[in-house]
C-alpha positions as CSV (number, residue, x, y, z in Angstrom):
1,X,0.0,0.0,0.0
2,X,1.6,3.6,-1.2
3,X,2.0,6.0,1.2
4,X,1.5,8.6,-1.1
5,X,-1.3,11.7,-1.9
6,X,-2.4,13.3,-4.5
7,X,-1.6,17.3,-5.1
8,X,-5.0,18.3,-4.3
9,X,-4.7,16.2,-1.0
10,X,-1.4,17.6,-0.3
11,X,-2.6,21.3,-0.4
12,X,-5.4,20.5,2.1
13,X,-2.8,19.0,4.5
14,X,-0.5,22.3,3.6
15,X,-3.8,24.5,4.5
16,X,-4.1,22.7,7.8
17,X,-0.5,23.0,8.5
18,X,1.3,19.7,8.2
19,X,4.5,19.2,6.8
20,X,4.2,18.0,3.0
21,X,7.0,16.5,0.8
22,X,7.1,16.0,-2.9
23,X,8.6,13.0,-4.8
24,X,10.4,13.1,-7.9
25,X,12.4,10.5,-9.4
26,X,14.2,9.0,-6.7
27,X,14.4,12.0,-4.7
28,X,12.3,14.0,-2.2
29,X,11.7,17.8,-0.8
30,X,9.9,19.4,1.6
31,X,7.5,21.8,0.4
32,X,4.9,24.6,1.5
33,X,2.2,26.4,0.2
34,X,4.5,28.9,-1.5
35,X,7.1,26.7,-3.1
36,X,6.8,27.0,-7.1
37,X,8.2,24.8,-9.6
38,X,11.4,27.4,-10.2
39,X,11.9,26.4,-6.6
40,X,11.6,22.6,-7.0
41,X,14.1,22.6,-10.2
42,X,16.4,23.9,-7.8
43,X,15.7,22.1,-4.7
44,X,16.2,18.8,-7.0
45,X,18.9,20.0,-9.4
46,X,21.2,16.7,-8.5
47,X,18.5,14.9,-11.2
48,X,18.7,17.6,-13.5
49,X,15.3,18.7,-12.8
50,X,16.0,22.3,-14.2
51,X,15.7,20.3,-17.8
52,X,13.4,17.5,-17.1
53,X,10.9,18.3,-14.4
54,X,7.5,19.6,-15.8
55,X,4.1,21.2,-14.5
56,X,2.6,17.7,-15.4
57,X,5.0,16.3,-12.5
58,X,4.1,18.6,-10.4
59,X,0.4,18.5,-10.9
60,X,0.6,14.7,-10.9
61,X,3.4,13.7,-8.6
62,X,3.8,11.9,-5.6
63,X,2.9,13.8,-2.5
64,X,3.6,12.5,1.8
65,X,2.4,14.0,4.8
66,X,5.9,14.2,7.2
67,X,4.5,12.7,10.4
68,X,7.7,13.9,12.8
């Protein structure tokens, strides 16, 4: 069973205040509410995310709740 959330589920948790990450080929980052996609090219540039990380990721991708 995934652990993971969908985007839409992931802003709720962001709205209520919990600590969200995003997942991205191999790799993961915590976000907030503000973080844009600029910001998560750079936060994953060891995967050369500034070339190959789309909105479609984003709006798709793998979401987790941090529980600590």
């Amino acid at each position: 069973m995934s652990n993971f959330i969908s985007r839409n589920e992931a802003e709720k948790a962001l709205s209520e205040g919990k600590r969200v990450k995003f997942h991205w080929n191999g790799l993961s980052v915590e976000i907030d509410k503000l973080t844009t996609l600029n910001d998560l090219r750079w936060l994953l540039r060891e995967k050369k995310a500034m070339f190959y990380l789309t909105v479609n990721d984003v709006v798709n991708g793998k979401y987790s709740i941090i529980n600590k």
